[in-house]
NUKEDREN-254131 format. One record per residue (C-alpha): chain; x, y, z; residue number from 1; residue in three letters. Coordinates in nm, 3 decimals. Example, Ala and Ser with C-alpha at 12.3 -4.5 7.8 and 13.67 -1.06 7.14 Angstrom:
<rs>
- kette,X,Y,Z,nr,rest
- A,1.230,-0.450,0.780,1,ALA
- A,1.367,-0.106,0.714,2,SER
</rs>
This chain:
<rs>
- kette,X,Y,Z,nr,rest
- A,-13.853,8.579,-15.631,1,UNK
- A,-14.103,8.349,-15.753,2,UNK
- A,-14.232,8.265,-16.101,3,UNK
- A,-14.559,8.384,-15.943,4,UNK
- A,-14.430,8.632,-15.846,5,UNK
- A,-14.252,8.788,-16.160,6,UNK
- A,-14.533,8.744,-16.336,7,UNK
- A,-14.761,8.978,-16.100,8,UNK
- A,-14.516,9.232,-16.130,9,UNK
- A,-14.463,9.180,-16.535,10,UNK
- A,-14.827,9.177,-16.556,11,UNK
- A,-14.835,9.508,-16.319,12,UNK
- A,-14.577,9.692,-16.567,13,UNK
- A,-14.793,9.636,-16.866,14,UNK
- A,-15.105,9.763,-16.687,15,UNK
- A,-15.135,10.117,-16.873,16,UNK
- A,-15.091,9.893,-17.209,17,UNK
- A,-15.323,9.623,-17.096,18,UNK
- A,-15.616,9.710,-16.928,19,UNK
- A,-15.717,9.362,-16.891,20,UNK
- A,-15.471,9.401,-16.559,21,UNK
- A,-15.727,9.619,-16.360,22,UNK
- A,-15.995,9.414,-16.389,23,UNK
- A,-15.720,9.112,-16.261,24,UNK
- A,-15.607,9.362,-15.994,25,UNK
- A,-15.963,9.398,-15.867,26,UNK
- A,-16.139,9.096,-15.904,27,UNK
- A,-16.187,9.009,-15.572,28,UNK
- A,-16.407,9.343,-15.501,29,UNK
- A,-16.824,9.310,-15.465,30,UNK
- A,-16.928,9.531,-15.730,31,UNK
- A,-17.112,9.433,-16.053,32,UNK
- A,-16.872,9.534,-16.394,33,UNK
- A,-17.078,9.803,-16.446,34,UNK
- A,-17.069,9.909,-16.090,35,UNK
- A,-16.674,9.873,-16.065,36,UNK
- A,-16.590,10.082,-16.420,37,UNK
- A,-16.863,10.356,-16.279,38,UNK
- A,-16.604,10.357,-15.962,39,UNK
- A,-16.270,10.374,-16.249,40,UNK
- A,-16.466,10.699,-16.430,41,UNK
- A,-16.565,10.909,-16.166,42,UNK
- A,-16.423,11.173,-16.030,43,UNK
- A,-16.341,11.192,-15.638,44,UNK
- A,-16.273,11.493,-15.476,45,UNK
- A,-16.060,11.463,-15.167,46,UNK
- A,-16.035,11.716,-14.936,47,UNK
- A,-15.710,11.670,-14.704,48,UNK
- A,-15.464,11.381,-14.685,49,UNK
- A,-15.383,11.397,-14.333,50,UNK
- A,-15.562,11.111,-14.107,51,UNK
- A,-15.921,11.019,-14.187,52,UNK
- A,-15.815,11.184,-14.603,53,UNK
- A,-15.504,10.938,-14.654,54,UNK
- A,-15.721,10.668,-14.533,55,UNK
- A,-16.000,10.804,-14.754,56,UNK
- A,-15.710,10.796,-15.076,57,UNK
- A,-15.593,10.436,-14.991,58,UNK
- A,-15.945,10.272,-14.936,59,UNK
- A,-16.029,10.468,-15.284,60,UNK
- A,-15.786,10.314,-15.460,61,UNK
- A,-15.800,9.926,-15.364,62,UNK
- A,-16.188,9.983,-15.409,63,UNK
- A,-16.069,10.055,-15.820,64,UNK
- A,-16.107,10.472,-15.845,65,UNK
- A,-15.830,10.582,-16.097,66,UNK
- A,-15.943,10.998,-16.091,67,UNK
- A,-15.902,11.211,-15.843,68,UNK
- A,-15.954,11.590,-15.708,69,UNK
- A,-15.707,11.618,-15.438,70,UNK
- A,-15.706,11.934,-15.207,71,UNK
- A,-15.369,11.978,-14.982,72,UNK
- A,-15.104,12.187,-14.916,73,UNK
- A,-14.951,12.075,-14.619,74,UNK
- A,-14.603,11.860,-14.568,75,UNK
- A,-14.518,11.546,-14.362,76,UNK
- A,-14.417,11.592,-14.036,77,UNK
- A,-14.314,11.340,-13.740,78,UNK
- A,-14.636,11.492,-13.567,79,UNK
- A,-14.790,11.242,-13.827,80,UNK
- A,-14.647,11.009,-13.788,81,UNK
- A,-14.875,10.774,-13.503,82,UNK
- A,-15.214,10.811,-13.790,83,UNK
- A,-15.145,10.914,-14.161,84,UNK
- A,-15.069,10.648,-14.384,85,UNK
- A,-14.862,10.870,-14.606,86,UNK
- A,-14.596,10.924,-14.336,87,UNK
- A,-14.285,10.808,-14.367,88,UNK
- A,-13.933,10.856,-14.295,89,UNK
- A,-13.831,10.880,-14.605,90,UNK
- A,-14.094,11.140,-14.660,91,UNK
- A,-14.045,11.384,-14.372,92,UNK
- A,-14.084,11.772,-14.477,93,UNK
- A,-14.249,11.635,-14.838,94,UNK
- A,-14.541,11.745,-14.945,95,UNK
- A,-14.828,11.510,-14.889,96,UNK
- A,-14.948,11.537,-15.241,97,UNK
- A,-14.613,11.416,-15.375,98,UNK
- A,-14.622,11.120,-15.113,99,UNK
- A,-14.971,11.043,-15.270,100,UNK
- A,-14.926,11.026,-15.615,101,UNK
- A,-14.631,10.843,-15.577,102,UNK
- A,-14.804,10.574,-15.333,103,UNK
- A,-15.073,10.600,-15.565,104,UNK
- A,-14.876,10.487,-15.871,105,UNK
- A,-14.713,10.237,-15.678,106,UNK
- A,-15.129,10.057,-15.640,107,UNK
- A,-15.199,10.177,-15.997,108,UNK
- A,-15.024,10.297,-16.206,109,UNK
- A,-15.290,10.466,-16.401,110,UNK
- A,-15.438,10.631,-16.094,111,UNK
- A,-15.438,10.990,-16.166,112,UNK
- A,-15.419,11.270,-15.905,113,UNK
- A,-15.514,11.635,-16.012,114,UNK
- A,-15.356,11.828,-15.709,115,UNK
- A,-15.486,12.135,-15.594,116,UNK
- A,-15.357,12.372,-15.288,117,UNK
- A,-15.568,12.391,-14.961,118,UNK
- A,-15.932,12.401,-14.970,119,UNK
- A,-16.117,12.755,-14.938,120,UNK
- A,-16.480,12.838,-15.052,121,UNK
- A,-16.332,12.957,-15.387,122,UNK
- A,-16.186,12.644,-15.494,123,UNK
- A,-16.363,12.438,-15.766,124,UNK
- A,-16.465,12.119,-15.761,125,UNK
- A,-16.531,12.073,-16.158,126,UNK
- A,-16.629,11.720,-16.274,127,UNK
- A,-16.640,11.565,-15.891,128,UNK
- A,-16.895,11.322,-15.888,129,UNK
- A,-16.849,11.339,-15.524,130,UNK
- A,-16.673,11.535,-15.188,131,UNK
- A,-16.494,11.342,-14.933,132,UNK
- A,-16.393,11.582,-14.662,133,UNK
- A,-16.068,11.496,-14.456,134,UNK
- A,-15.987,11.819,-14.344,135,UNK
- A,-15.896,11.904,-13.993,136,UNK
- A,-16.106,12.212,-13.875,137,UNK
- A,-16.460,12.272,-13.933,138,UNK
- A,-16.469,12.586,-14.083,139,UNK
- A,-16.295,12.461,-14.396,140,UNK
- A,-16.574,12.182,-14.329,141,UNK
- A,-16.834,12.418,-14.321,142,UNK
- A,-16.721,12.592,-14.646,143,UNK
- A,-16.683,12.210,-14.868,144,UNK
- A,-17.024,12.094,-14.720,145,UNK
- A,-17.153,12.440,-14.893,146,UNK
- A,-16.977,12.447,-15.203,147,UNK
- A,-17.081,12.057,-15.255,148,UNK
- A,-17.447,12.150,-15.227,149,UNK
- A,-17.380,12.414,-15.460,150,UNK
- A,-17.237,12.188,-15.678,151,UNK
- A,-17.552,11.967,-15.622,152,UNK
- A,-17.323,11.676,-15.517,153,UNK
- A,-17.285,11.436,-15.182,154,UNK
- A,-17.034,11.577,-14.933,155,UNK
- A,-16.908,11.271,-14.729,156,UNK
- A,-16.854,11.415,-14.345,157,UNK
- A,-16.575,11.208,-14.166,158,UNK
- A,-16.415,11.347,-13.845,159,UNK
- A,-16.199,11.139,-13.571,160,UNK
- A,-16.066,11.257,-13.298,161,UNK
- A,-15.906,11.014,-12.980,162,UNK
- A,-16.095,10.733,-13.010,163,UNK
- A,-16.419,10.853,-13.131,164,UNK
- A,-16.568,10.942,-13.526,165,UNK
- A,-16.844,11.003,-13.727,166,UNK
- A,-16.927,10.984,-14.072,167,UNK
- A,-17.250,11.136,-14.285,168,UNK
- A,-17.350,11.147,-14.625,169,UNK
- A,-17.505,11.477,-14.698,170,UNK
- A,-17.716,11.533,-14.975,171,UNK
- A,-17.873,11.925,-14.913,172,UNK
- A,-17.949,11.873,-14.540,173,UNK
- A,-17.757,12.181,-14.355,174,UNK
- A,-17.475,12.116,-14.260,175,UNK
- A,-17.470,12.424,-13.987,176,UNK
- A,-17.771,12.295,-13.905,177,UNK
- A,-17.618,11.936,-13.818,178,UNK
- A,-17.358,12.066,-13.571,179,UNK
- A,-17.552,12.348,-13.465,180,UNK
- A,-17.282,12.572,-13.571,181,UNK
- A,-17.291,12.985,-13.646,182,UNK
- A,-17.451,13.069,-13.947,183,UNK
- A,-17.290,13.293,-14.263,184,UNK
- A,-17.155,13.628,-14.216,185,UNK
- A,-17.044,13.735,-13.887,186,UNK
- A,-17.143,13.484,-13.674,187,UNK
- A,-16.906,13.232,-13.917,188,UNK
- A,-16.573,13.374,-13.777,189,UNK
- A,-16.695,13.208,-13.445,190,UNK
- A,-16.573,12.900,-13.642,191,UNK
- A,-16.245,12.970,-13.557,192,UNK
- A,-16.313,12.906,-13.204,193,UNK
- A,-16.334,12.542,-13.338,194,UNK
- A,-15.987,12.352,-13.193,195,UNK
- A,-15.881,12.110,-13.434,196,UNK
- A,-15.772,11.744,-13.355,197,UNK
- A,-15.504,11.725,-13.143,198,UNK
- A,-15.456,11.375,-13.061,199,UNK
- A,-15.600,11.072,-13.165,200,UNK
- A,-15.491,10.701,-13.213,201,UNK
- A,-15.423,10.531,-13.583,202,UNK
- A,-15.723,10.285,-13.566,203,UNK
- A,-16.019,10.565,-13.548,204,UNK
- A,-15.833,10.777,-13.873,205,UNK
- A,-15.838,10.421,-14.046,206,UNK
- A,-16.203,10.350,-13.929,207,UNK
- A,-16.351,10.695,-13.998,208,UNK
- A,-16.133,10.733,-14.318,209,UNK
- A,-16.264,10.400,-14.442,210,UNK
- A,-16.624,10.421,-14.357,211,UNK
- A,-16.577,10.763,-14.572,212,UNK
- A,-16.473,10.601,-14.855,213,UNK
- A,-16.732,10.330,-14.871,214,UNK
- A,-17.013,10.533,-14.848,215,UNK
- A,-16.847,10.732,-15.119,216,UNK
- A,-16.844,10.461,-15.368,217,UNK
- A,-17.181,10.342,-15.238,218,UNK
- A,-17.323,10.708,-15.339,219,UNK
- A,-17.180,10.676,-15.667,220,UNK
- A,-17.318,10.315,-15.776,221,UNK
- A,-17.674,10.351,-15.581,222,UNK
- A,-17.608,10.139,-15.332,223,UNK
- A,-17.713,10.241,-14.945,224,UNK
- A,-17.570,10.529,-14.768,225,UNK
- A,-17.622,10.680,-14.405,226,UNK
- A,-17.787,11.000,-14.492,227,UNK
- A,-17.740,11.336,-14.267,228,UNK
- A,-17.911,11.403,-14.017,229,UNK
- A,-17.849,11.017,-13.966,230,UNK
- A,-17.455,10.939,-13.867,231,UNK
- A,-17.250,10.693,-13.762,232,UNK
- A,-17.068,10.693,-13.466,233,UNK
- A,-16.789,10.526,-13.294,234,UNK
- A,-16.587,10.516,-13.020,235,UNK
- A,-16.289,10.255,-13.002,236,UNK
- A,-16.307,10.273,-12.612,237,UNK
- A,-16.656,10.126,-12.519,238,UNK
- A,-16.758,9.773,-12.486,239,UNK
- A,-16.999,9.841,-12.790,240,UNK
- A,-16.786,10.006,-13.025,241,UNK
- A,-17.080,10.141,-13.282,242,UNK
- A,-17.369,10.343,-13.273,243,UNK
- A,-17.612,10.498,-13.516,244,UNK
- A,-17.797,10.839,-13.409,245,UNK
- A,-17.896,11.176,-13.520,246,UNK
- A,-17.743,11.547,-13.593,247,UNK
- A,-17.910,11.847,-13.491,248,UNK
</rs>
């Protein structure tokens, strides 16, 4: 090892005693000082650490976020395996929300994860600044784009699915009213009809994960977002990869 390089990791153990080492550690990112510790305080709520939500996590992190509001219950799995960033085979059967505070810790140590079990309309989202939704079906969707209007907070939209995503920033439009889905009360058990991804490549989770997280910390320091109805679209398989159009 070099001399270089024990003194990164030296420096990297004395980070919770030194705080000098974040700003050192994130230098290189665009924001302003202010902007950057506004990005350290707040409080990110992520919904799901599968695909597009580990991608959401890791993007998070190397942007400088330290708190977060993680929602997840699920374990690894070799299904995982070709997208999420948390799997590994030392991992396998783990719960994702042990793989992330560990990987986590591992980019900062002073990250800190407040882990919560699966998402559901009654969960509360407390002190979150802002929603980043990586969950897998859209009812659970549905129910986090509700409870972060209620909230009165932007719910970041990121789906991916084969080669194709989309990612919205919603601040009050309706989100039933986006997809033209069912509305409450009966008519939202048709969400269930809903099939959730089933298979998609690595590059559109890290894409639509990514995007996610960016306009995330761009909601938080006032710096442009792509507002619902507005979206952004992609699909890895055309010639023109990118696209911005409109929800319902």
């Amino acid at each position: 090892m070099t001399s270089r390089a024990i003194s990164d990791a030296s420096r990297a153990k004395a980070s919770r005693r030194h705080p000098a080492i974040y700003s050192e550690k994130f230098v290189r990112n665009t924001f302003t000082p202010r902007e950057q510790e506004r990005i350290r305080t707040s409080l990110f709520a992520v919904i799901g650490l599968g695909g597009t939500g580990g991608f959401m996590l890791e993007n998070l992190l190397r942007m400088g976020a330290e708190r977060f509001l993680v929602f997840e219950d699920d374990r690894i799995e070799l299904a995982n395996f070709n997208r999420q960033i948390l799997a590994c085979d030392g991992d396998i059967d783990k719960l994702k929300s042990i793989a992330a505070r560990r990987r986590a810790n591992t980019i900062n140590a002073d990250a800190k994860l407040h882990m919560r079990g699966r998402f559901s309309g009654r969960s509360s989202l407390r002190g979150a600044r802002i929603v980043l939704d990586g969950s897998d079906d859209v009812s659970t969707k549905a129910q986090a784009a509700h409870a972060s209007s209620a909230a009165k907070i932007p719910y970041v939209f990121s789906s991916a699915s084969d080669t194709r995503g989309i990612v919205s920033v919603f601040f009050g439009y309706g989100f039933r009213k986006a997809f033209q889905l069912p509305g409450e009360g009966k008519g939202a058990r048709a969400l269930g009809r809903y099939n959730r991804c089933s298979r998609i490549i690595c590059p559109a989770a890290a894409i639509a994960g990514s995007i996610a997280a960016s306009q995330a910390v761009n909601a938080i320091i006032g710096r442009p977002v792509i507002p619902a109805p507005e979206a952004q679209f992609f699909d890895l398989s055309r010639k023109d990869p990118f696209w911005r159009a409109r929800l319902g």
